[in-house]
Structure formats: structure tokens, C-alpha cells
C-alpha positions as MATLAB code, in Angstrom:
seq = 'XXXXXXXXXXXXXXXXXXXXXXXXXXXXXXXXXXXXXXXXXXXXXXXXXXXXXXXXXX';
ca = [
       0.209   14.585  -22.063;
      -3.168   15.928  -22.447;
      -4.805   18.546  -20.340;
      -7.330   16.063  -18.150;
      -4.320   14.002  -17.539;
      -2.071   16.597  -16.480;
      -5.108   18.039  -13.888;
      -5.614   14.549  -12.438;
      -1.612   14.297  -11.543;
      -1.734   17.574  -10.031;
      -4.640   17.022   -8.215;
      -3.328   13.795   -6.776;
       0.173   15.777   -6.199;
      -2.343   16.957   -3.030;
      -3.903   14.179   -1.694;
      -2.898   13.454    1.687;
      -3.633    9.831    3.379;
      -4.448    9.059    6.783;
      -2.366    6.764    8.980;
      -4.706    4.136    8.107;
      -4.937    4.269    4.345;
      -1.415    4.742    4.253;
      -0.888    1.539    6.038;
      -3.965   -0.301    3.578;
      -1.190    0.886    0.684;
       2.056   -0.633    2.642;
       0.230   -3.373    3.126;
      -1.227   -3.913   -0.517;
       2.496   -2.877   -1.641;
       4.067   -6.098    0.313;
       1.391   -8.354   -0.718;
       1.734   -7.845   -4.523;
       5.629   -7.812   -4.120;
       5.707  -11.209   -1.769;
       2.781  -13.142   -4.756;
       4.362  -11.957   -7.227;
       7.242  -13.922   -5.627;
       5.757  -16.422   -3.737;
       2.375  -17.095   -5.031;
       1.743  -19.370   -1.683;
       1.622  -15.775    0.138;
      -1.947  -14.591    1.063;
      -3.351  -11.480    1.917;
      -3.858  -12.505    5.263;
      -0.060  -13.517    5.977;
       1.037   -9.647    4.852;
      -1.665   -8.248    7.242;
      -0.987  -10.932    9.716;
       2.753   -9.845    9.669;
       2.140   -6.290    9.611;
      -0.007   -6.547   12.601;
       3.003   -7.999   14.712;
       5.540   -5.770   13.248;
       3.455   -2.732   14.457;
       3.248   -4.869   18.151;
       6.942   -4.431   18.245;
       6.888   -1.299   17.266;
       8.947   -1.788   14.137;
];
């Protein structure tokens, strides 16, 4: 592994996400997972569902 490399994973070893961006990642997670499955699934069904899910409190 070189030296840059091994700086960038330590540097993103202590990157801490808001609430928000870690929900944009869960999210972007679900919707690659579901297309990759189901190529029918949108972006806007994962948000969509997400947005309920967090209405129930789940």
C-alpha cells in the first residue's frame, strides 16, 4: 500500500457524518442493493420508503 493511500484511509478512519449524510448513505446503500435487484426500483421509491419508515419511527 503506498504512503498517500495509507494517509487517505487514516484520514477517513476520522471522518464523522451528520445525521443527515448518514441517512443520504443508508439511503444510497438500499437503492443500489434494491436496482441491482430490481432494476424497476427508483431512487425516489428508497427515499419515499425511508421517509415513512422514519414516520413510524422505525
Amino acid at each position: 500500500m503506498t504512503r498517500e493511500l495509507q494517509t487517505l484511509i487514516d484520514r477517513a478512519r476520522n471522518v464523522r457524518l451528520t445525521p443527515e449524510q448518514k441517512e443520504r448513505q443508508r439511503i444510497s446503500f438500499a437503492y443500489g442493493n434494491a436496482a441491482f435487484e430490481n432494476p424497476l426500483i427508483t431512487r425516489e421509491m428508497v427515499e419515499e420508503q425511508a421517509r415513512l419508515m422514519k414516520q413510524r419511527g422505525e
